[in-house]
PyMOL Python script that loads the backbone (N, CA, C, O; Angstrom):
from pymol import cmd

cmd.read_pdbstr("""\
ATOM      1  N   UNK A   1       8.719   3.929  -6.405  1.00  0.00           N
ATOM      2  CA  UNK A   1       8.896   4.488  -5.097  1.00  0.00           C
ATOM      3  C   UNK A   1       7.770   3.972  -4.200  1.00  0.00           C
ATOM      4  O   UNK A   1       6.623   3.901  -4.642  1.00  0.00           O
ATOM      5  N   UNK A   2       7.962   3.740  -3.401  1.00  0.00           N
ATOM      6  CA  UNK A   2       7.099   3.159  -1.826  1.00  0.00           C
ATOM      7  C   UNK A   2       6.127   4.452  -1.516  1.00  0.00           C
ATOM      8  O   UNK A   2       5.876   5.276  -2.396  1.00  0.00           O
ATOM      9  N   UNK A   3       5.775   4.517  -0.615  1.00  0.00           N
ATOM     10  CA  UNK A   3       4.735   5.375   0.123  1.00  0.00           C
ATOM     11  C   UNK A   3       5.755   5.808   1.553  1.00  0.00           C
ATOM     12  O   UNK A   3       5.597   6.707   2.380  1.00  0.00           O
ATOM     13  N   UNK A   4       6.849   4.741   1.425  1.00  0.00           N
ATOM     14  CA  UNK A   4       7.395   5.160   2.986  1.00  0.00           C
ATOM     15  C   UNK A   4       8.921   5.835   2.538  1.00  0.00           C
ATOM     16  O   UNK A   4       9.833   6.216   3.272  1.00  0.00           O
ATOM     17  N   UNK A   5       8.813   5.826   0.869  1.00  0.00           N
ATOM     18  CA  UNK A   5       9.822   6.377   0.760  1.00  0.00           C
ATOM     19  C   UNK A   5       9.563   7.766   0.237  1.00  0.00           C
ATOM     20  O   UNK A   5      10.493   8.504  -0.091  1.00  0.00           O
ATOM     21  N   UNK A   6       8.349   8.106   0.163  1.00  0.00           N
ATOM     22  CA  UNK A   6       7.872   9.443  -0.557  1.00  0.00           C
ATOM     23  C   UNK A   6       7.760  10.379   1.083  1.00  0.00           C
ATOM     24  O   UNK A   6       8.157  11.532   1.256  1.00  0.00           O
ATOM     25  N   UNK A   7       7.248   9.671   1.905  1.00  0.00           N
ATOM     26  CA  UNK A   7       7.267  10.034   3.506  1.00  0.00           C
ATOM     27  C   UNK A   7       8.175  10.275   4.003  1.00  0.00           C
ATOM     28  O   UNK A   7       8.017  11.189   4.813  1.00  0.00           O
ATOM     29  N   UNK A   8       9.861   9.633   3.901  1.00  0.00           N
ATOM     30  CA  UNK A   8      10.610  10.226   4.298  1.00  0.00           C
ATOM     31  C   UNK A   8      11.518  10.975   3.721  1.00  0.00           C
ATOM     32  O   UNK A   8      12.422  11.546   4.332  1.00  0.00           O
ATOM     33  N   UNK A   9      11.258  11.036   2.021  1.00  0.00           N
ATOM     34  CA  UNK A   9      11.862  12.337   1.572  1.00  0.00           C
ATOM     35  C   UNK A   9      11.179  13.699   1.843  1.00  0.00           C
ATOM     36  O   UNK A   9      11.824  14.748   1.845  1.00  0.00           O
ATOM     37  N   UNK A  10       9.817  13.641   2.077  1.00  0.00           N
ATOM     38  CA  UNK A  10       9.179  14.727   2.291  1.00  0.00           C
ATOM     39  C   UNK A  10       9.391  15.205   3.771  1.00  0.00           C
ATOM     40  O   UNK A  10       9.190  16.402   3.979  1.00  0.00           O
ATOM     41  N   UNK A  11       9.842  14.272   5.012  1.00  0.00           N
ATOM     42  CA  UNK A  11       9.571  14.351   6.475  1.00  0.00           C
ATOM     43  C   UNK A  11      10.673  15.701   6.683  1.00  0.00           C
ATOM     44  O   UNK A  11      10.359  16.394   7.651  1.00  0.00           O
ATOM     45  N   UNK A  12      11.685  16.092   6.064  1.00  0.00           N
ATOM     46  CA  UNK A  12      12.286  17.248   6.354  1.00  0.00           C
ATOM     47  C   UNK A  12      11.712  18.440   6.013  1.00  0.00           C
ATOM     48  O   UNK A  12      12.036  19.465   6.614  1.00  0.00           O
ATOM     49  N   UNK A  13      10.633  18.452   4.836  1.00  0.00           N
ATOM     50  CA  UNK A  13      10.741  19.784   4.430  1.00  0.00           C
ATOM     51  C   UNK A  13       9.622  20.103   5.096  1.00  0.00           C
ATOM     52  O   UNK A  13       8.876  19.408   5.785  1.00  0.00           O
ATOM     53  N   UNK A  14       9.587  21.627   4.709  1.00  0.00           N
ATOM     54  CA  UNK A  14       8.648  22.547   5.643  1.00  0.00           C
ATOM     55  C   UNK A  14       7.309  22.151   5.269  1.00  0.00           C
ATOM     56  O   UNK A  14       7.161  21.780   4.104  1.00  0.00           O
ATOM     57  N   UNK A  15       6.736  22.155   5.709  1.00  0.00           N
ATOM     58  CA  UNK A  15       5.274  21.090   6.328  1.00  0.00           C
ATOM     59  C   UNK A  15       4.450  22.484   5.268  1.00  0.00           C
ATOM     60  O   UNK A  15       3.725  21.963   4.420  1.00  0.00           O
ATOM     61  N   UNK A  16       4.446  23.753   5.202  1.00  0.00           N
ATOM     62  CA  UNK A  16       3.230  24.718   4.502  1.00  0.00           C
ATOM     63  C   UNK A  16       4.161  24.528   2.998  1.00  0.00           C
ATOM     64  O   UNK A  16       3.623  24.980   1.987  1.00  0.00           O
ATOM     65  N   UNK A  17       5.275  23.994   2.879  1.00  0.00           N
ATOM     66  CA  UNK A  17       5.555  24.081   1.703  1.00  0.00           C
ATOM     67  C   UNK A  17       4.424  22.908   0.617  1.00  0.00           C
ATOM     68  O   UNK A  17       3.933  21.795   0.809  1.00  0.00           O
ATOM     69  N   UNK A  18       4.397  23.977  -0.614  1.00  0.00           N
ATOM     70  CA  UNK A  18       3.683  23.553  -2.113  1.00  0.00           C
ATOM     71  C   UNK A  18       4.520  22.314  -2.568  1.00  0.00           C
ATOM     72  O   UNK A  18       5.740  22.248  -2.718  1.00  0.00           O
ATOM     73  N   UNK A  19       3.435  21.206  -2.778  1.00  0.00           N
ATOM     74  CA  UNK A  19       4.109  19.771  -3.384  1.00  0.00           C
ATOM     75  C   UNK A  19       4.109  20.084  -5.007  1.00  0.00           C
ATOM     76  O   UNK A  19       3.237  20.844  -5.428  1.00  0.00           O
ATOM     77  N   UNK A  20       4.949  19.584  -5.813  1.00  0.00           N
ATOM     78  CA  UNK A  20       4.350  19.619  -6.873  1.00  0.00           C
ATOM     79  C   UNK A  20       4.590  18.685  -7.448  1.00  0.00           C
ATOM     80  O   UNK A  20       5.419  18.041  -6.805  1.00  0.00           O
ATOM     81  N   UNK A  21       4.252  18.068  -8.607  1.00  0.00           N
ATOM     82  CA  UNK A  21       4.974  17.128  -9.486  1.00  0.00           C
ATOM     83  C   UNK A  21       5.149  17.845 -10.477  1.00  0.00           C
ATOM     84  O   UNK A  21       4.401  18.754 -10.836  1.00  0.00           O
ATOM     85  N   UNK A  22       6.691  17.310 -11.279  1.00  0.00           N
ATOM     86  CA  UNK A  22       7.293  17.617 -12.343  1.00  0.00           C
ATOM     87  C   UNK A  22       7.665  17.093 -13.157  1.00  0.00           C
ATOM     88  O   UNK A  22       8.741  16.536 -12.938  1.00  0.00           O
ATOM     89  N   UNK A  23       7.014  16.906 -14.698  1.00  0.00           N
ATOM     90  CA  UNK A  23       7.536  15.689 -15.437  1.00  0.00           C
ATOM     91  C   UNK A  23       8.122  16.181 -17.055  1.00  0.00           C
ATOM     92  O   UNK A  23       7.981  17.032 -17.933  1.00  0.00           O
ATOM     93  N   UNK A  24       8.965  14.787 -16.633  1.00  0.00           N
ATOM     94  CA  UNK A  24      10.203  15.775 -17.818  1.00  0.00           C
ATOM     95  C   UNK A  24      10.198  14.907 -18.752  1.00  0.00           C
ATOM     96  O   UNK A  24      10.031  13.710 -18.520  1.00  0.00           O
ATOM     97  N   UNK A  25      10.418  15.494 -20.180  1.00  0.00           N
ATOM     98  CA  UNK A  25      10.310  14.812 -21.256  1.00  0.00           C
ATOM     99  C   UNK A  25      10.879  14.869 -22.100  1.00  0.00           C
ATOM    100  O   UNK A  25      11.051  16.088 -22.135  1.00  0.00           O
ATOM    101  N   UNK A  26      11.584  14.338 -23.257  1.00  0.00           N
ATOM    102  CA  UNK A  26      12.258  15.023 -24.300  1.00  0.00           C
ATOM    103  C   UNK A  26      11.202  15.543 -25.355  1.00  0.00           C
ATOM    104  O   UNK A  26      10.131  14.943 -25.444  1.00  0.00           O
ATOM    105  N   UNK A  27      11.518  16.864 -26.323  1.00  0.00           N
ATOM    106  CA  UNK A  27      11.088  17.713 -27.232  1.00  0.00           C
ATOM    107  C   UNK A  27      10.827  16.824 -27.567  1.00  0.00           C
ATOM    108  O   UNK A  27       9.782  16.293 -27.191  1.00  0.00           O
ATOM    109  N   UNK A  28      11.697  16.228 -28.468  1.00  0.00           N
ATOM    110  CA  UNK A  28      11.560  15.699 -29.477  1.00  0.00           C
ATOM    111  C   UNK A  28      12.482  14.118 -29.272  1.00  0.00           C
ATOM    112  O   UNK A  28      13.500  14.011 -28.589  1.00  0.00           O
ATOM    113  N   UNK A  29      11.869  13.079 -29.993  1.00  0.00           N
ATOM    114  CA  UNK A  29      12.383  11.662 -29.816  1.00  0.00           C
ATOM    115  C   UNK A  29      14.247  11.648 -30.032  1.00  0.00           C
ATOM    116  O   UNK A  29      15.083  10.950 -29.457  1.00  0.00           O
ATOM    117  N   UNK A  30      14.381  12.468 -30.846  1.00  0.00           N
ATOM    118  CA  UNK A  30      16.122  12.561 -31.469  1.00  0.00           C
ATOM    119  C   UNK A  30      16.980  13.796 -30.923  1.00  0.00           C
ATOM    120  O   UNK A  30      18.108  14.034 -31.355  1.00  0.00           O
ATOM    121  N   UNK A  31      16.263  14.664 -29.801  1.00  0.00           N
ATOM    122  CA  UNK A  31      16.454  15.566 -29.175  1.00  0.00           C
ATOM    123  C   UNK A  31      17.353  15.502 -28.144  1.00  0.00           C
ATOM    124  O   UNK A  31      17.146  14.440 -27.558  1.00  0.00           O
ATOM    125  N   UNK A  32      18.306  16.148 -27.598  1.00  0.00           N
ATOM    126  CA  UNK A  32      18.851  15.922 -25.771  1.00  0.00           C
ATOM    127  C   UNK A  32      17.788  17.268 -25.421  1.00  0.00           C
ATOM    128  O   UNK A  32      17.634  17.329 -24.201  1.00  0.00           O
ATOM    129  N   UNK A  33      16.920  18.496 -26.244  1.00  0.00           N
ATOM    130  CA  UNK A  33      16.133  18.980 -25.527  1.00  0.00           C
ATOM    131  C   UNK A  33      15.328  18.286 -24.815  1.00  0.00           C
ATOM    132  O   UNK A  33      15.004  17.155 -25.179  1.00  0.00           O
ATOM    133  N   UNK A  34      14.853  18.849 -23.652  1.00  0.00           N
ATOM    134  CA  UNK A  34      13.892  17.989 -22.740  1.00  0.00           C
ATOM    135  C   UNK A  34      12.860  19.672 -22.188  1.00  0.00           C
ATOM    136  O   UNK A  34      13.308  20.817 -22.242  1.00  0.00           O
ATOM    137  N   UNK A  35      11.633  19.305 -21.767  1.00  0.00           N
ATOM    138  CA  UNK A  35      10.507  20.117 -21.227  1.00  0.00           C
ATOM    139  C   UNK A  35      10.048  19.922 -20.041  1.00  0.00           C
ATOM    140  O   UNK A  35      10.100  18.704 -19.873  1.00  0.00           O
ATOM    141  N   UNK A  36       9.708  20.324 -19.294  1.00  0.00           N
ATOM    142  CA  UNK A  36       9.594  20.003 -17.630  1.00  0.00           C
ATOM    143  C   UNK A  36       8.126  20.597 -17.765  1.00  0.00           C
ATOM    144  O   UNK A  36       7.933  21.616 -18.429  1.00  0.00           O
ATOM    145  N   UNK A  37       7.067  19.908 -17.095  1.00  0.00           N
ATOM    146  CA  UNK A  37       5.721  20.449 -17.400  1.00  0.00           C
ATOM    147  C   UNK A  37       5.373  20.171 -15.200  1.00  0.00           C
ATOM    148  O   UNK A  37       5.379  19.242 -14.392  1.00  0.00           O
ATOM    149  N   UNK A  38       5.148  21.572 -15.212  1.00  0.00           N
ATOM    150  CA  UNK A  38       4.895  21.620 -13.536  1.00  0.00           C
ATOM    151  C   UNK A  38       3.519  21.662 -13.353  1.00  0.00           C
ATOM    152  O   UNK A  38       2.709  22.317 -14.009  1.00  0.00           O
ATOM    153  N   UNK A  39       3.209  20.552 -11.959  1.00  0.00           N
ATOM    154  CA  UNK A  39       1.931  20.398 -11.659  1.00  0.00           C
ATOM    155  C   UNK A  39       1.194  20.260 -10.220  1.00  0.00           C
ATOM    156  O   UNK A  39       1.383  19.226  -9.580  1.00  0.00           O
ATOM    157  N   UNK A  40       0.502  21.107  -9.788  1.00  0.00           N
ATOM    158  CA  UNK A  40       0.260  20.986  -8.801  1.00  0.00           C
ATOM    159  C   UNK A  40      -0.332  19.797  -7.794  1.00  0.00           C
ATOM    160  O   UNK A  40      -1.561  19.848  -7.819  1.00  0.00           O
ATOM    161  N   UNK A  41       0.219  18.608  -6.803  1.00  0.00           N
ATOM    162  CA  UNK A  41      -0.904  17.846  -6.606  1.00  0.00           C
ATOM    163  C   UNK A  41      -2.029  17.893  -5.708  1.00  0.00           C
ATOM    164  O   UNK A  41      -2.146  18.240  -4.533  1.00  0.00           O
ATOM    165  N   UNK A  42      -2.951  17.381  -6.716  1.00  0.00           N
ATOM    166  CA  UNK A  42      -4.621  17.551  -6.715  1.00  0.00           C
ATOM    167  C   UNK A  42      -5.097  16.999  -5.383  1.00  0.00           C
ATOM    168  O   UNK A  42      -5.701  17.470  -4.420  1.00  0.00           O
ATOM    169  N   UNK A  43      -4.517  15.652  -5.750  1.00  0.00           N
ATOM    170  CA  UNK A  43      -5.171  14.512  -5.223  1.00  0.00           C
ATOM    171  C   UNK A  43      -4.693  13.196  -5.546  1.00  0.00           C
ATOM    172  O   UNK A  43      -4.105  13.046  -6.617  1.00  0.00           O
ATOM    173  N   UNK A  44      -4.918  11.889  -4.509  1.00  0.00           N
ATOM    174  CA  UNK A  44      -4.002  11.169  -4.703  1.00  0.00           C
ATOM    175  C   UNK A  44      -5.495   9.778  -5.205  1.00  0.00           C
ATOM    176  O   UNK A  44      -6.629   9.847  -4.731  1.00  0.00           O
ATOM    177  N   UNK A  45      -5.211   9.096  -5.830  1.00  0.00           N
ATOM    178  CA  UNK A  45      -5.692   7.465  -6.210  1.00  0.00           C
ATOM    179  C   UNK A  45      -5.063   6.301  -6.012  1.00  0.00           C
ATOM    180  O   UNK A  45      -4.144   5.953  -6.753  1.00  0.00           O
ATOM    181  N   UNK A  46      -5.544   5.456  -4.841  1.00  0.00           N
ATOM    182  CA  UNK A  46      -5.172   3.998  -5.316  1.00  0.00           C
ATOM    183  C   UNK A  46      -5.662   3.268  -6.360  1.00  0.00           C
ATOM    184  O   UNK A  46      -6.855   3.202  -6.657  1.00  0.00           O
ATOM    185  N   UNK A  47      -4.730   2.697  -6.944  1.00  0.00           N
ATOM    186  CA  UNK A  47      -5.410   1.384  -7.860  1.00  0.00           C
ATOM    187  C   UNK A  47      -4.788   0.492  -8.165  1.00  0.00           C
ATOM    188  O   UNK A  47      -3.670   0.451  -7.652  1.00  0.00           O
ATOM    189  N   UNK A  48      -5.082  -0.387  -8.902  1.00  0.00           N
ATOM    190  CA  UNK A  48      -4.387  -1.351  -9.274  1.00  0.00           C
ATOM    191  C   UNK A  48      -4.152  -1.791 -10.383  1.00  0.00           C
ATOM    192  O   UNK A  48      -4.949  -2.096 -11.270  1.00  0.00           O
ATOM    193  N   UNK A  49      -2.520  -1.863 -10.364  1.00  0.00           N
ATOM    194  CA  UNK A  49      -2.139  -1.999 -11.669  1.00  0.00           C
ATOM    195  C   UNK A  49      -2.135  -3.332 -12.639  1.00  0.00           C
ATOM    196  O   UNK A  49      -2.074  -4.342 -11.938  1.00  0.00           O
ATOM    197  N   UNK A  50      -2.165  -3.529 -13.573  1.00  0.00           N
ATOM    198  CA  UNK A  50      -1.748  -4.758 -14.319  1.00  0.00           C
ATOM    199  C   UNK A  50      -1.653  -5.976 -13.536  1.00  0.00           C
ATOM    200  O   UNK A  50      -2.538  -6.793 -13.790  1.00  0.00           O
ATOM    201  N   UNK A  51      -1.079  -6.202 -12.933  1.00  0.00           N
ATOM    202  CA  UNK A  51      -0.308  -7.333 -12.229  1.00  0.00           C
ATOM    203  C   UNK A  51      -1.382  -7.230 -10.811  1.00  0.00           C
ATOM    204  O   UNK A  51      -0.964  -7.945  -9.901  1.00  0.00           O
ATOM    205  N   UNK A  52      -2.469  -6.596 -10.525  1.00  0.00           N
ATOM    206  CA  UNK A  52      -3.451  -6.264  -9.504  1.00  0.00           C
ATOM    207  C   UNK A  52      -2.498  -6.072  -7.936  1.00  0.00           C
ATOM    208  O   UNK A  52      -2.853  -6.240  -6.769  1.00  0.00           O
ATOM    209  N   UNK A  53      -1.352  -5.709  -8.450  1.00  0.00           N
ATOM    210  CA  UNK A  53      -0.619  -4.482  -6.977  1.00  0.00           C
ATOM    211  C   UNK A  53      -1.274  -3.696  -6.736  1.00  0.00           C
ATOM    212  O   UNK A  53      -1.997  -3.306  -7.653  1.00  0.00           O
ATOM    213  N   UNK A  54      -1.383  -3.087  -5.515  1.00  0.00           N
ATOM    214  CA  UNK A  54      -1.877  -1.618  -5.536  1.00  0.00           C
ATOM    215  C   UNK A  54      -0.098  -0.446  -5.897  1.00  0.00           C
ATOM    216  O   UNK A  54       1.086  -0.619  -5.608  1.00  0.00           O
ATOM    217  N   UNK A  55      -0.827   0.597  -6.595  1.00  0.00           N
ATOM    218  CA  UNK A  55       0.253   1.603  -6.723  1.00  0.00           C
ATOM    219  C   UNK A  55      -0.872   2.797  -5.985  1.00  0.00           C
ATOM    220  O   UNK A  55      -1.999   2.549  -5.555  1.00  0.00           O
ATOM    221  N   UNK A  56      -0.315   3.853  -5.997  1.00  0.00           N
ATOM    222  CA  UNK A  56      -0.868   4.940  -5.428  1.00  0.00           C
ATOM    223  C   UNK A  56      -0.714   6.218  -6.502  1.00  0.00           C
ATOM    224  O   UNK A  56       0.482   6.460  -6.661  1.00  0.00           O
ATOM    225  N   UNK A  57      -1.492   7.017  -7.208  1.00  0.00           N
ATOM    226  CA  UNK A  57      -1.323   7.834  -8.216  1.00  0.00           C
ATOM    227  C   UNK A  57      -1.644   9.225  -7.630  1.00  0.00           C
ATOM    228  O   UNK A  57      -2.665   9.823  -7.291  1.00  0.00           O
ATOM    229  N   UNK A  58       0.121   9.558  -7.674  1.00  0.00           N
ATOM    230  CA  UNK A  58      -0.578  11.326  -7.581  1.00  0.00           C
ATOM    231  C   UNK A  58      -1.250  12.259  -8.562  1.00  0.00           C
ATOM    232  O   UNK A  58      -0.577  12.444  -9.576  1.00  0.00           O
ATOM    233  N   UNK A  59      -2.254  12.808  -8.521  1.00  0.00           N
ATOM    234  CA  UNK A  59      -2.704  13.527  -9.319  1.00  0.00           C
ATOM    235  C   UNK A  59      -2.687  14.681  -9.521  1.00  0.00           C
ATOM    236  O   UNK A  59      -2.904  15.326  -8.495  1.00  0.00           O
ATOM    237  N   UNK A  60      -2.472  15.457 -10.681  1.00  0.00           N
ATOM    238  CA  UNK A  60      -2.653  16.881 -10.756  1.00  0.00           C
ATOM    239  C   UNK A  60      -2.817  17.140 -11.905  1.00  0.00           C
ATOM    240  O   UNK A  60      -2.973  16.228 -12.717  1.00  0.00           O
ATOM    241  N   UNK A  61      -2.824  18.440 -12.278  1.00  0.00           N
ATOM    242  CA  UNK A  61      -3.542  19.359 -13.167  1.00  0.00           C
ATOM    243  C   UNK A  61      -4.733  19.855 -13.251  1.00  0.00           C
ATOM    244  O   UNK A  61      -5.617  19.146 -12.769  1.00  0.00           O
ATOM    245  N   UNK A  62      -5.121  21.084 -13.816  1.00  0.00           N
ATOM    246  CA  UNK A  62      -6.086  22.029 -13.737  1.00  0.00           C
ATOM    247  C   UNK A  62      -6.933  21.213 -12.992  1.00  0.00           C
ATOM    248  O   UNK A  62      -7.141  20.030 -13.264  1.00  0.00           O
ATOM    249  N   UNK A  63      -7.641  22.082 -11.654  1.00  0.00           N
ATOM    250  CA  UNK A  63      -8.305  21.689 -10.792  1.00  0.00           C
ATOM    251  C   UNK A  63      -9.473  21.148 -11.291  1.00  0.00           C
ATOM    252  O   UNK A  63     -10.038  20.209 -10.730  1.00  0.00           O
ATOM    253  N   UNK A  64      -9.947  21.757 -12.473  1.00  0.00           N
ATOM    254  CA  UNK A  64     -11.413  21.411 -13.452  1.00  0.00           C
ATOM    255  C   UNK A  64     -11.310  19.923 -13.954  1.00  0.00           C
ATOM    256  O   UNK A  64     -12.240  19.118 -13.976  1.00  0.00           O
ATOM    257  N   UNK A  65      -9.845  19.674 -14.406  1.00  0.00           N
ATOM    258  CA  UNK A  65      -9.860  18.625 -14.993  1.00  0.00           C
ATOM    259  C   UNK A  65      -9.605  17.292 -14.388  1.00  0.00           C
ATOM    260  O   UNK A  65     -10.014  16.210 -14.810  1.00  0.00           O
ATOM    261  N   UNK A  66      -8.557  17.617 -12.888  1.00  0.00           N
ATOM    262  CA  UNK A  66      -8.580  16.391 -12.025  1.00  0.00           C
ATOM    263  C   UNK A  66      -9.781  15.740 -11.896  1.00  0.00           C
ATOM    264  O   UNK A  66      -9.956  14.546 -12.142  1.00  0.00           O
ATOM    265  N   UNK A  67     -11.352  17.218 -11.165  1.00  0.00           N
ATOM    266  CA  UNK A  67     -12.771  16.916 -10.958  1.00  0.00           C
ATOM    267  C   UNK A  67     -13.164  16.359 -11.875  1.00  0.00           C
ATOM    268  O   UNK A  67     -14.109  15.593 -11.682  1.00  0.00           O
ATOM    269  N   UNK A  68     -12.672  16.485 -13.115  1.00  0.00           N
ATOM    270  CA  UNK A  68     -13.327  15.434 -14.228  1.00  0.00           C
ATOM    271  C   UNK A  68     -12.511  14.231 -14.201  1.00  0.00           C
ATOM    272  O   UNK A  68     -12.985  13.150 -13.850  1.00  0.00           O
ATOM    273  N   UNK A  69     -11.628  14.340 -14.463  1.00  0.00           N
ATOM    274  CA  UNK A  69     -10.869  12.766 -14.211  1.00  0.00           C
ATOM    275  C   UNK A  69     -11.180  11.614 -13.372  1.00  0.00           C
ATOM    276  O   UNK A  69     -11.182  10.398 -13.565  1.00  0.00           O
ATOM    277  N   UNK A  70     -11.481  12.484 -12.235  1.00  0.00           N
ATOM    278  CA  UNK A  70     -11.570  11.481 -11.115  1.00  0.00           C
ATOM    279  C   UNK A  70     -13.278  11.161 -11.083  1.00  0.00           C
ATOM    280  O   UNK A  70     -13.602  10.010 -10.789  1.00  0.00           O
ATOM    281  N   UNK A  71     -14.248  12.055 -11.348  1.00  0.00           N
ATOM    282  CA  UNK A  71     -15.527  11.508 -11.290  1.00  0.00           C
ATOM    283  C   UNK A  71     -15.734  10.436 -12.194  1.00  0.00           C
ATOM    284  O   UNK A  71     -16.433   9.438 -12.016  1.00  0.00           O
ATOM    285  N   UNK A  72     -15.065  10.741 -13.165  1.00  0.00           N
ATOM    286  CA  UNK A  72     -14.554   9.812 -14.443  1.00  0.00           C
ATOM    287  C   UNK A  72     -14.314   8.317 -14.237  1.00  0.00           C
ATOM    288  O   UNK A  72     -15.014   7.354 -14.547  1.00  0.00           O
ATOM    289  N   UNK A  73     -13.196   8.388 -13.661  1.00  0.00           N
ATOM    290  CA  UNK A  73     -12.646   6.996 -13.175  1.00  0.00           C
ATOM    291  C   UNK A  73     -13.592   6.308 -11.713  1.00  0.00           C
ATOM    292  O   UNK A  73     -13.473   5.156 -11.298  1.00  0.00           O
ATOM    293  N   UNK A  74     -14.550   7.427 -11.110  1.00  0.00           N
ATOM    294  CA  UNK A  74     -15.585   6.727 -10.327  1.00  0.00           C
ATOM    295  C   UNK A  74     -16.665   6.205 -11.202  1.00  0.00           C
ATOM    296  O   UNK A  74     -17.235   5.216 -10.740  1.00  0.00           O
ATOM    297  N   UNK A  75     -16.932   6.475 -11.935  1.00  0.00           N
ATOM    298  CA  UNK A  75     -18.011   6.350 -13.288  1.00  0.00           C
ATOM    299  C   UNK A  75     -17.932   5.064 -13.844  1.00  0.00           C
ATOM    300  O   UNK A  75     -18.941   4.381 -14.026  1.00  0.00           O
ATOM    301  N   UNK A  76     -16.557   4.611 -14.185  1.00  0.00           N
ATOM    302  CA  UNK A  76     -15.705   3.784 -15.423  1.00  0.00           C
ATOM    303  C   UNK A  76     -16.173   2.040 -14.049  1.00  0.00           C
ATOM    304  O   UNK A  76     -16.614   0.981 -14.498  1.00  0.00           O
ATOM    305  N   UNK A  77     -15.947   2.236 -12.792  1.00  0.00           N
ATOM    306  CA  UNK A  77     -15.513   1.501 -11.943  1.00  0.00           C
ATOM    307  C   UNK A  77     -16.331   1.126 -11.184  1.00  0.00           C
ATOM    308  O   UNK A  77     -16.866   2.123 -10.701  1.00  0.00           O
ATOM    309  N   UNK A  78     -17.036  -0.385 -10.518  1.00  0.00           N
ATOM    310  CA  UNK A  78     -17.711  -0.609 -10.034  1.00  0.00           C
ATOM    311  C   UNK A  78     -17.682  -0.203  -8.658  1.00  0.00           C
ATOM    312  O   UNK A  78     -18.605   0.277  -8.000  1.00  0.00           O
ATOM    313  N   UNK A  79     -16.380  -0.483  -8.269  1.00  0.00           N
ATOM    314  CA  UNK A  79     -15.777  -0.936  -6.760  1.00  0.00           C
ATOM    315  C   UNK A  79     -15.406   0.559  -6.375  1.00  0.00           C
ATOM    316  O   UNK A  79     -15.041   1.269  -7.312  1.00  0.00           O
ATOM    317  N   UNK A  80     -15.448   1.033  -5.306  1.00  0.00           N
ATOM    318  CA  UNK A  80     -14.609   2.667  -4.285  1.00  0.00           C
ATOM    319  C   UNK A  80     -13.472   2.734  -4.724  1.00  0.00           C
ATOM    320  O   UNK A  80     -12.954   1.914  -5.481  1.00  0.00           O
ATOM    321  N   UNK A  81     -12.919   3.835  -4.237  1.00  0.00           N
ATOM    322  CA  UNK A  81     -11.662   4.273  -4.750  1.00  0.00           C
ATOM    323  C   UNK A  81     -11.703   5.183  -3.955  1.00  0.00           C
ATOM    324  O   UNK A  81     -12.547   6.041  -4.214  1.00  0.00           O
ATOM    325  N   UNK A  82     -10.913   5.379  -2.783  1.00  0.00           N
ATOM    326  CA  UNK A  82     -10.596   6.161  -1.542  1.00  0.00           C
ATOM    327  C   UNK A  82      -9.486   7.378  -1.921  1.00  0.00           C
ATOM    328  O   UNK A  82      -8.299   7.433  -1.600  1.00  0.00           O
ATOM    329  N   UNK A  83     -10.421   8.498  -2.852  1.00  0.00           N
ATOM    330  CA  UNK A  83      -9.152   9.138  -3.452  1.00  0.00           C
ATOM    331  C   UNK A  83      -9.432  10.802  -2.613  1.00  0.00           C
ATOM    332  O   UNK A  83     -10.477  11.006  -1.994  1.00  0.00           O
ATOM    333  N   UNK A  84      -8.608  11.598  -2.702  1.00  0.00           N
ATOM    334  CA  UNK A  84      -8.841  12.728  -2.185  1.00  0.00           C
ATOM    335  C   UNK A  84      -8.405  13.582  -3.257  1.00  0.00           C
ATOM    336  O   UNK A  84      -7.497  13.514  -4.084  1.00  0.00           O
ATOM    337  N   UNK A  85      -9.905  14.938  -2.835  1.00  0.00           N
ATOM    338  CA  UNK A  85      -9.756  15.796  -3.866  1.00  0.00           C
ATOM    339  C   UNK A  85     -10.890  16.817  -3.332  1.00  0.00           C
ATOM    340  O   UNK A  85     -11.151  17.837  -3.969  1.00  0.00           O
TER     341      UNK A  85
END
""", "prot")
cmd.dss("prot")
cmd.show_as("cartoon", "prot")
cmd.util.cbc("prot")
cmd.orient("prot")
């Protein structure tokens, strides 16, 4: 997904509404159960992937642990990283 396509699925909804991300998974590998694990987002990261694109990473989970993640990945990295949090 684009950045201009996350912008205009979001441009209708109510502006105080809660973003979240939701990621779904199967139980189990041989399963049609699947688990939906809901997450609030934190904060967002550019970086660059494999192929040195930029992608844009939304972030979330426990507020304690984004703050660790992300000081983390400032730590790991020479160069800025214009992330919000």
């Amino acid at each position: 997904m684009r950045v201009s396509e996350l912008i205009d699925m979001l441009r209708d909804q109510p502006p105080d509404a809660e973003v979240e991300l939701a990621v779904i998974a199967p139980v189990e590998d041989d399963s049609e159960d699947i688990t939906v694990d809901r997450y609030s987002v934190e904060g967002m990261l550019p970086w660059s992937d494999d192929d040195d694109e930029l992608v844009i990473w939304l972030v979330g989970g426990e507020e304690d642990d984004v703050e660790a993640f992300l000081d983390a990945i400032d730590a790991d990295h020479d160069h800025d990283h214009d992330h919000d949090h």
